[in-house]
N, CA and C of each residue as an Amber inpcrd file, in Angstrom:
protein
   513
 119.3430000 120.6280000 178.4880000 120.5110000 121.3220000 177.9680000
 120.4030000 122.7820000 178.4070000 121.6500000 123.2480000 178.8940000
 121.5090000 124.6690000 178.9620000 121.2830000 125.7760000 177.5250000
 121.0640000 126.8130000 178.6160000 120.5430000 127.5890000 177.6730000
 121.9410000 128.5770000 177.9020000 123.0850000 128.1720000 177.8600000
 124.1270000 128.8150000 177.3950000 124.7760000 128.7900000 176.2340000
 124.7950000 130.1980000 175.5420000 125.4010000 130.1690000 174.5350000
 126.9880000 131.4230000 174.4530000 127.4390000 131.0550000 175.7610000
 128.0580000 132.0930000 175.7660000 129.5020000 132.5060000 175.0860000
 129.8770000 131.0190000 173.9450000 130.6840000 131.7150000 173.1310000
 130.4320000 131.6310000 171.6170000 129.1840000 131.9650000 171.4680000
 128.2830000 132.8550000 170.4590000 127.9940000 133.8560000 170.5440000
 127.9000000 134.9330000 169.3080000 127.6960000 136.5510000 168.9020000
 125.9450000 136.6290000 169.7220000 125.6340000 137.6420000 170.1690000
 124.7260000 137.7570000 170.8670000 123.5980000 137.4750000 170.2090000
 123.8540000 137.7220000 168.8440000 122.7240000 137.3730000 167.4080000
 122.4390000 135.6680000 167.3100000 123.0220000 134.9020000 167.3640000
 123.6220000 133.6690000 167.4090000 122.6770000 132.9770000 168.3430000
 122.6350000 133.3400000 169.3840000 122.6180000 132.8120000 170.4030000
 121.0110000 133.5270000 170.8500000 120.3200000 134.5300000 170.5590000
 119.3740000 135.0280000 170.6870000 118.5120000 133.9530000 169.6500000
 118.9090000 133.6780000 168.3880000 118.4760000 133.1070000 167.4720000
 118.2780000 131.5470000 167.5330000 119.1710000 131.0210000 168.1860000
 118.7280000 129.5930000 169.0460000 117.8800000 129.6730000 169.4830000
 118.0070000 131.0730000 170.5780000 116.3530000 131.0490000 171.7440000
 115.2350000 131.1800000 170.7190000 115.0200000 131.9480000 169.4270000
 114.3000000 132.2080000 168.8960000 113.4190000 131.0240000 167.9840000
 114.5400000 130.2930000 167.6150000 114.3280000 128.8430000 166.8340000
 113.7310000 127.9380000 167.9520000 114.1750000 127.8600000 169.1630000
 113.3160000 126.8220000 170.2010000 112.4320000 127.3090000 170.6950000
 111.7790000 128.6930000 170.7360000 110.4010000 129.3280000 170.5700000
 109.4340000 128.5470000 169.5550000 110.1240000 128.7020000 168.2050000
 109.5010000 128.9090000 167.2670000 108.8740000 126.9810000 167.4420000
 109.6610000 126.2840000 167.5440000 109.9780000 124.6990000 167.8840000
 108.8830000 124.6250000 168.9260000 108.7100000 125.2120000 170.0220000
 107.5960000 124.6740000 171.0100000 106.5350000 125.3210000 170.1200000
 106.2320000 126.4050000 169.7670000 104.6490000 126.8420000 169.4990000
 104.1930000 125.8200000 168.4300000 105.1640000 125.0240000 167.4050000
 104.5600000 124.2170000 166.5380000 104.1910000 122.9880000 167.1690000
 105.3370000 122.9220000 168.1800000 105.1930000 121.7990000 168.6580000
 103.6990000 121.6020000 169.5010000 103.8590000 122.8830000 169.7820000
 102.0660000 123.0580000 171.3960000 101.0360000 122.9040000 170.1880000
 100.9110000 123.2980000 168.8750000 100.1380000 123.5210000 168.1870000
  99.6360000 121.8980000 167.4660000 100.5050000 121.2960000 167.0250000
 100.8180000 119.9690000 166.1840000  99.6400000 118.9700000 167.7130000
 100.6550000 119.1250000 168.7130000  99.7780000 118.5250000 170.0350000
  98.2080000 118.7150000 170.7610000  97.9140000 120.1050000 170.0670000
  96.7710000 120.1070000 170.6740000  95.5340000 119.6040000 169.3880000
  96.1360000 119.2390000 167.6680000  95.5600000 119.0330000 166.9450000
  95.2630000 117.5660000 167.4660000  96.8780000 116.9620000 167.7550000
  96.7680000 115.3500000 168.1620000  95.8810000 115.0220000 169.5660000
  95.5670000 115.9890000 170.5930000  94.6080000 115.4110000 171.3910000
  93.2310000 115.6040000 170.9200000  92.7390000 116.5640000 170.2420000
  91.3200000 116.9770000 169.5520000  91.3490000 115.5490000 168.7940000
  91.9670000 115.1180000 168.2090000  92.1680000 114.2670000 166.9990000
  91.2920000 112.8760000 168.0680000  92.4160000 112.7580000 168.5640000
  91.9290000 111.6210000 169.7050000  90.9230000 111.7940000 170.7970000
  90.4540000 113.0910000 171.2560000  89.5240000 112.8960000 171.6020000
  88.3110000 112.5640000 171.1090000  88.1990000 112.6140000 169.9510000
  87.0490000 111.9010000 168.8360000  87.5080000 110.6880000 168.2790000
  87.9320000 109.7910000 168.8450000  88.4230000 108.5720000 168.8750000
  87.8940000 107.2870000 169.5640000  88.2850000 105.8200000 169.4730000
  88.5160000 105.5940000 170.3360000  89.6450000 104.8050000 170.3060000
  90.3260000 105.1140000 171.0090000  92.2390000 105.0720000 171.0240000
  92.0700000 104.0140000 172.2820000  91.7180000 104.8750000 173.1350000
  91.7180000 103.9090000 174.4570000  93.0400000 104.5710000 175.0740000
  93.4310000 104.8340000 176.0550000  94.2700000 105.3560000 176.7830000
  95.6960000 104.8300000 176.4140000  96.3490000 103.4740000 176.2290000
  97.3420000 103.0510000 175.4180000  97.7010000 103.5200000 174.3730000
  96.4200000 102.9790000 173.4920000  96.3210000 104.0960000 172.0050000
  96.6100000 105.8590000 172.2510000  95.7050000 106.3180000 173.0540000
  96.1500000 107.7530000 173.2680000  98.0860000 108.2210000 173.3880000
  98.0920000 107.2010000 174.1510000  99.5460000 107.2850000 174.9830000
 100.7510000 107.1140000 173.8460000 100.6860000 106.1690000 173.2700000
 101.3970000 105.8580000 172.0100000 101.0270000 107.1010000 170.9450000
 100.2540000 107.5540000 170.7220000 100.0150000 107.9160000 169.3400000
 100.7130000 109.4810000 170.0760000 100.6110000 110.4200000 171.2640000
 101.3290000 111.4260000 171.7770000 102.5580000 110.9960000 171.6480000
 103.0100000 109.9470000 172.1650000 105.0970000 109.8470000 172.3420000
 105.3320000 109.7950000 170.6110000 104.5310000 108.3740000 169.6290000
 105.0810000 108.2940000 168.9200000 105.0090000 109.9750000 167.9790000
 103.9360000 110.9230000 168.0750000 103.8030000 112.1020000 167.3570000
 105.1090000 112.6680000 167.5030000 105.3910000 113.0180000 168.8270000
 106.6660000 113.9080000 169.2140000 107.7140000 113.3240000 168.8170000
 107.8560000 111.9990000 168.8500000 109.0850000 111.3140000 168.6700000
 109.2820000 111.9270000 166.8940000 108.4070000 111.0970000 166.7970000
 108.3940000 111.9340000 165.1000000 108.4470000 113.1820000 164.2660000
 108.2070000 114.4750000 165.2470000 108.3390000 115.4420000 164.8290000
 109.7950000 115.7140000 165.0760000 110.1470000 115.2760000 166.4430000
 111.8590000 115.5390000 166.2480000 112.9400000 114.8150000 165.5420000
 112.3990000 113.9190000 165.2800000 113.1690000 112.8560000 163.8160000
 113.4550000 114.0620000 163.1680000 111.7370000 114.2490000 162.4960000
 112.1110000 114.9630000 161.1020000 112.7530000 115.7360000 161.2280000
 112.4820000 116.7760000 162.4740000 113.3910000 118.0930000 162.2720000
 114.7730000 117.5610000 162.7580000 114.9970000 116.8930000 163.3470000
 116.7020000 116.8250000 163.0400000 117.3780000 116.0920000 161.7880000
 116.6200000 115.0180000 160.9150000 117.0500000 114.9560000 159.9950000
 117.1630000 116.1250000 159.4460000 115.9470000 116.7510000 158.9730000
 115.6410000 118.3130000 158.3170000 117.1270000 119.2280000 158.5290000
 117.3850000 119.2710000 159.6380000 118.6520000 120.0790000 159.8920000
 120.0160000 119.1480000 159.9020000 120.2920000 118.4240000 159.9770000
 121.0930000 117.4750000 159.5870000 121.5670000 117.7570000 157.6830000
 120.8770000 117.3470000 157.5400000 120.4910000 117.6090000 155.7600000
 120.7770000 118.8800000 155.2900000 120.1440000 119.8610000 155.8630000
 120.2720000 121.2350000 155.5720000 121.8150000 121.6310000 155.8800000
 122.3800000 121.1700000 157.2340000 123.7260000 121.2390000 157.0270000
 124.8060000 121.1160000 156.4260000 124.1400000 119.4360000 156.0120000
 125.2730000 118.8590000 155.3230000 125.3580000 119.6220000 154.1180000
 124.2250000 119.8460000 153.4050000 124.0420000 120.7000000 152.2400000
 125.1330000 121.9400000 151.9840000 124.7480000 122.6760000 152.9410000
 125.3230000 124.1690000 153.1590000 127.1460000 124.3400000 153.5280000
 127.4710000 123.6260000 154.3860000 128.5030000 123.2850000 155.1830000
 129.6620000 122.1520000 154.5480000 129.2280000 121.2450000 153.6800000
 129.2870000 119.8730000 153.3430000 130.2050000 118.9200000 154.3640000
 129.5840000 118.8980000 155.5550000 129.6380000 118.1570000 156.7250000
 128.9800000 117.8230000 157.7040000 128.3640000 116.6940000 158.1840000
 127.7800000 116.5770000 159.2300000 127.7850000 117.9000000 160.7630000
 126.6800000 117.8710000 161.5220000 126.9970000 119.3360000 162.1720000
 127.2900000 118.2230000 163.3310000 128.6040000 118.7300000 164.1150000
 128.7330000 118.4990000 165.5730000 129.4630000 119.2060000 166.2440000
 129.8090000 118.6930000 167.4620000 129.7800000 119.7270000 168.4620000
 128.9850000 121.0990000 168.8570000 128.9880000 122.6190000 168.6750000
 127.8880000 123.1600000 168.6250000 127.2310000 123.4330000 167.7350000
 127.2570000 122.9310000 166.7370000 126.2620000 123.0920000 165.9440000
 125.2260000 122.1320000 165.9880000 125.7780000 121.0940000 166.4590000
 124.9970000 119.9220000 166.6910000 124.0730000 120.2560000 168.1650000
 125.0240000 120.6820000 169.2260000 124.3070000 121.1840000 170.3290000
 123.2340000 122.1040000 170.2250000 123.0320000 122.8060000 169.3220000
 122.7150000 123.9270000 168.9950000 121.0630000 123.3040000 168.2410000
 121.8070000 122.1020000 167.5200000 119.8180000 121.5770000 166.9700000
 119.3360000 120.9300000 167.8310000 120.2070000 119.8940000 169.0750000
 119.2910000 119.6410000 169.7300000 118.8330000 120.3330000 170.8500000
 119.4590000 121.6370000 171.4340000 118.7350000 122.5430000 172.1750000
 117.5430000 122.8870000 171.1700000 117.8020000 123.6700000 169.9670000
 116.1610000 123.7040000 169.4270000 115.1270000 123.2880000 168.9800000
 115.5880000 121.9430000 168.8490000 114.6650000 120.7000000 168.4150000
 113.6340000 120.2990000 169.6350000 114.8830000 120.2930000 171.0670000
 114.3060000 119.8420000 172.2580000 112.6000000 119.7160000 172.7210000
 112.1070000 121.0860000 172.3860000 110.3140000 121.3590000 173.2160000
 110.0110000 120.6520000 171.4770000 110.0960000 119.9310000 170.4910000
 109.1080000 119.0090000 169.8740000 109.3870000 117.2580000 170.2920000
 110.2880000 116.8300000 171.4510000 109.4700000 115.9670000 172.7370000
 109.0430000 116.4010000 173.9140000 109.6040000 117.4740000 174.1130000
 108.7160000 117.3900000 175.6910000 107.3370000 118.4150000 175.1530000
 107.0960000 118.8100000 173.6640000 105.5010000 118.6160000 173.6120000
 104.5390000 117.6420000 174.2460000 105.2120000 116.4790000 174.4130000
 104.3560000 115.1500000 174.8070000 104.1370000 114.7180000 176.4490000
 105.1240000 115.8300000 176.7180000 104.9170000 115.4810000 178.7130000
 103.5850000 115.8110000 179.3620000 103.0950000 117.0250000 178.9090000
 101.9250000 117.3530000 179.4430000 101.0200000 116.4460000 179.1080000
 100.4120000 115.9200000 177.3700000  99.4180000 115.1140000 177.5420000
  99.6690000 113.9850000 178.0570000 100.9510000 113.4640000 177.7810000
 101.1540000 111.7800000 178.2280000 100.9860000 112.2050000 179.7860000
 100.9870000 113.2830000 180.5780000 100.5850000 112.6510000 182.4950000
  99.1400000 113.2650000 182.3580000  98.3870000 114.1670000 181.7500000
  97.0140000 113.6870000 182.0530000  96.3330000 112.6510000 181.0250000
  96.7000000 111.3110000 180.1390000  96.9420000 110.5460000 179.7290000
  96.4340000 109.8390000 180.7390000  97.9820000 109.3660000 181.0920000
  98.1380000 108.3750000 182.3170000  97.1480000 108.3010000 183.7210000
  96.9270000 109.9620000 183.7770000  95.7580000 110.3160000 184.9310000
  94.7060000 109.5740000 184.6470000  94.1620000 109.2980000 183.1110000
  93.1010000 109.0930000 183.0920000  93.2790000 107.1160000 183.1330000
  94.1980000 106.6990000 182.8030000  94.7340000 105.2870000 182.7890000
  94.7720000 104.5160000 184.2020000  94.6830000 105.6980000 185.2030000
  94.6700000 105.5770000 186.8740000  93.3510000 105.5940000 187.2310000
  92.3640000 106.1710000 186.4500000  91.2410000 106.2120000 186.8240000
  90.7730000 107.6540000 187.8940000  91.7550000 108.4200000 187.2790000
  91.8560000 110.3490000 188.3180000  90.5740000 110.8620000 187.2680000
  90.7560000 110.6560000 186.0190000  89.8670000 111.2320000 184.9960000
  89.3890000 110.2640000 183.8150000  88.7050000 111.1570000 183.2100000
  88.0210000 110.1770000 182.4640000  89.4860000 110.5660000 181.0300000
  89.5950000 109.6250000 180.0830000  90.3060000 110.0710000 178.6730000
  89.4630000 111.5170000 178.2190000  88.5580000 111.4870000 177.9490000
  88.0330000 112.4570000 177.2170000  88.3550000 113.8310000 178.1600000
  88.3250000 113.7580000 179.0810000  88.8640000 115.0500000 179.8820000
  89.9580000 115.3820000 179.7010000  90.6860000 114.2110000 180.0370000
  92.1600000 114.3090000 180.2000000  92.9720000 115.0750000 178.5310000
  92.5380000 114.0810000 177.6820000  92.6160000 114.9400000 176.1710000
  92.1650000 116.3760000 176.1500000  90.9420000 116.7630000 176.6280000
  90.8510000 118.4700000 176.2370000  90.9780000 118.6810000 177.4050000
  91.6500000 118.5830000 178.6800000  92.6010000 119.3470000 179.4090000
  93.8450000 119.7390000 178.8280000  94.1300000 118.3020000 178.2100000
  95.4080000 118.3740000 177.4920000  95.7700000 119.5850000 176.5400000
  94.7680000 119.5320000 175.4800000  94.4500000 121.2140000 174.3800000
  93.8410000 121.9110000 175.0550000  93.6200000 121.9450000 176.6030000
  93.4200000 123.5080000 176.7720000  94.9280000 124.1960000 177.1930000
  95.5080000 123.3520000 178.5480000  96.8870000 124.0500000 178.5790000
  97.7740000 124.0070000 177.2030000  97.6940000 123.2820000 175.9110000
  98.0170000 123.9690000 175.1020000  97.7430000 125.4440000 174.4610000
  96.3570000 125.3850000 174.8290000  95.6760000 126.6760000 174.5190000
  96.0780000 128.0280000 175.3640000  96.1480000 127.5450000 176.2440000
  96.7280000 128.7190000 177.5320000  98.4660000 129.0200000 177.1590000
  99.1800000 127.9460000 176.8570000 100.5620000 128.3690000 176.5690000
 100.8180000 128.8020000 175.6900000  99.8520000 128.7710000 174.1100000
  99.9530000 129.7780000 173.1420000  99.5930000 130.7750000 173.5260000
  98.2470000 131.8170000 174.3660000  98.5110000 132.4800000 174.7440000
  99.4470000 133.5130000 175.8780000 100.0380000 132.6200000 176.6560000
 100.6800000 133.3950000 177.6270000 102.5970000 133.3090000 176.2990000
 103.0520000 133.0340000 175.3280000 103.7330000 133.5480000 174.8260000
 103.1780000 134.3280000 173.7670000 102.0990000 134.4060000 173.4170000
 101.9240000 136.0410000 172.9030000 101.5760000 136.8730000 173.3910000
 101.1140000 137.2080000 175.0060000 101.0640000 137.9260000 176.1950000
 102.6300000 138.0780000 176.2880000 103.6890000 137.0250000 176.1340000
 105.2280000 137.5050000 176.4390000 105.5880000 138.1150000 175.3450000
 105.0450000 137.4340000 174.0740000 105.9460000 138.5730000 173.0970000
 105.7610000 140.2180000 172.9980000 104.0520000 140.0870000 173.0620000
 103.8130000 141.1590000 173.0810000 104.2110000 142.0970000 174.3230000
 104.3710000 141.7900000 175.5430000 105.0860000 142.8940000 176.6670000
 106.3180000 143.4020000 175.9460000 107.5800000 142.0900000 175.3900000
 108.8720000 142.5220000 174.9500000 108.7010000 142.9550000 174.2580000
 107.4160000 143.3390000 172.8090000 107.7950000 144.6590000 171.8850000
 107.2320000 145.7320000 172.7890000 107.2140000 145.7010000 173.9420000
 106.6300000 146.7920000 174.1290000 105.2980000 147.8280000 174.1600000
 104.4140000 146.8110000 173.9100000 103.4460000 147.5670000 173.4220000
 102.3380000 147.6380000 174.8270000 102.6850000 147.4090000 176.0080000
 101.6370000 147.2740000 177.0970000 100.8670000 145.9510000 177.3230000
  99.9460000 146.1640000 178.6660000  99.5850000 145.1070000 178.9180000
  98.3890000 144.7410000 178.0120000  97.7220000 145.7950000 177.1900000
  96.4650000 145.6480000 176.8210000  96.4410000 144.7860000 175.3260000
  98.2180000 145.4470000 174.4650000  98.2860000 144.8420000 173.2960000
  98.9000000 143.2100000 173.5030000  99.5030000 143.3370000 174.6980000
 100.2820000 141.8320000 175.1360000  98.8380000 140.8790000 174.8350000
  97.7390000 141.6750000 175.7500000  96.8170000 140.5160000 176.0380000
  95.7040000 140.4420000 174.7840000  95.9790000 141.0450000 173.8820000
  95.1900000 140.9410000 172.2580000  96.4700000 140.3410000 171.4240000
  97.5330000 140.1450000 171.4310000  98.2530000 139.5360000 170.8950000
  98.5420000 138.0430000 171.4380000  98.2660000 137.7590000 172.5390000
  98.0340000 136.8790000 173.5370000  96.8660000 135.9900000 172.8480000
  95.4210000 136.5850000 173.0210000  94.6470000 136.3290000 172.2870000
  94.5100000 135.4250000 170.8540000  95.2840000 136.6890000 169.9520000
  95.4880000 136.0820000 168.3090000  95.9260000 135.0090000 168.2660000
  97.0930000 134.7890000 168.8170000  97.9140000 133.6880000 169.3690000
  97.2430000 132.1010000 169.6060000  96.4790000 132.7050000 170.3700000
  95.4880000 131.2100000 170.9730000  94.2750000 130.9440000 169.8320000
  94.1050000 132.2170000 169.1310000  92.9060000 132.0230000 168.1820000
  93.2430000 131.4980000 166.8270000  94.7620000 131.4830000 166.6870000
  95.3400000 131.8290000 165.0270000  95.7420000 129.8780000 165.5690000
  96.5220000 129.5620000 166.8870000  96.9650000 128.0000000 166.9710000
  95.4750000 127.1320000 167.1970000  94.8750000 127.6710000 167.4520000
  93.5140000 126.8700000 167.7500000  92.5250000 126.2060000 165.9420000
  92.5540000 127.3460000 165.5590000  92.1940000 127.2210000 164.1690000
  92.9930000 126.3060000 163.1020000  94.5650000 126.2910000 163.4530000
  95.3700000 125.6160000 162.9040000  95.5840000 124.3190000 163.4190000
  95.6460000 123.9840000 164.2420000  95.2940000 122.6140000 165.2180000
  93.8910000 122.0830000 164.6970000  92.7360000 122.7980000 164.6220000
  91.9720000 122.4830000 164.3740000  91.5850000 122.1400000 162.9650000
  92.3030000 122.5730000 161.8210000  92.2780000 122.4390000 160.3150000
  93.0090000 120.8820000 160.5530000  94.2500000 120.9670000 160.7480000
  95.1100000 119.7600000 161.1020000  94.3100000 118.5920000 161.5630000
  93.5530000 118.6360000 162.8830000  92.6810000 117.7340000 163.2340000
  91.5550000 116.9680000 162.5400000  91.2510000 118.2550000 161.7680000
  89.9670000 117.7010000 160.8100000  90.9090000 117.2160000 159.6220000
  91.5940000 117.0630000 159.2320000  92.9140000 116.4180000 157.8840000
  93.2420000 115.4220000 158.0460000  93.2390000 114.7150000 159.5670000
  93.7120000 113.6310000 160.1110000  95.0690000 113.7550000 160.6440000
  95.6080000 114.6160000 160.9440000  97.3440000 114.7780000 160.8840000
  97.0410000 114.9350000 163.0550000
């Protein structure tokens, strides 16, 4: 889906981008608990494979029921057209959370890698994409390259810890 919102108030439409931010970092975060999870497993590469699609599949259920609901609540009508466009642009990055592990997954189902690699390859480029958007947030407030890359940092240290509470919970 595009990322046009161009007959929305600039607030509006900044705030979508902001909500499908907010939507991938839980989403990168939720995913790198679910490969730690499974890499202390034994799932078996099927098992691995299923338990990534069905996670994502499931996180975007909820949140579109979640907003569905919340609409109907507020609005007292189902949301469609853009409003509807509007949840599934920000819902969108909690499935394609699941693209990255499901192909080094599959890598390892080919026999390129072993599972256990392929899983903490999997949570490391999660680990790297929490930091390189708090390396981005932090450039856009402005604060230089030095606070980008300590906010960058927190970022990877604050989702790592939380993935990792999650993991040890069973979730």
């Amino acid at each position: 889906m595009a990322d046009d919102w161009s007959d929305l108030s600039p607030e509006s439409a900044a705030g979508a981008r902001a909500g499908r931010l907010k939507e991938r970092v839980y989403a990168t975060i939720t995913m790198i608990a679910v490969v730690v999870g499974l890499s202390v497993s034994d799932a078996g590469t099927t098992g691995a494979l299923a338990t990534v699609l069905t996670t994502a599949l499931g996180l975007w259920l909820a949140a579109f029921v979640a907003d569905q609901q919340a609409h109907r609540t507020v609005y007292r009508h189902l949301a469609t057209g853009q409003d509807l466009r509007r949840m599934l642009y920000v819902s969108s990055p909690l499935l394609s959370c699941a693209v990255g592990p499901a192909v080094m997954i599959a890598l390892a189902a080919l026999d390129v890698l072993s599972l256990s690699t392929a899983l903490m390859t999997a949570a490391g480029v999660g680990i790297v994409s929490l930091f390189a958007w708090g390396c981005a947030g932090g450039i856009r407030m402005g604060g230089g390259v030095l606070l980008a890359v300590l906010a960058g940092l927190l970022d990877a240290v604050i989702g790592v810890a939380v993935a990792l509470v999650k993991a040890s919970a069973g979730h």
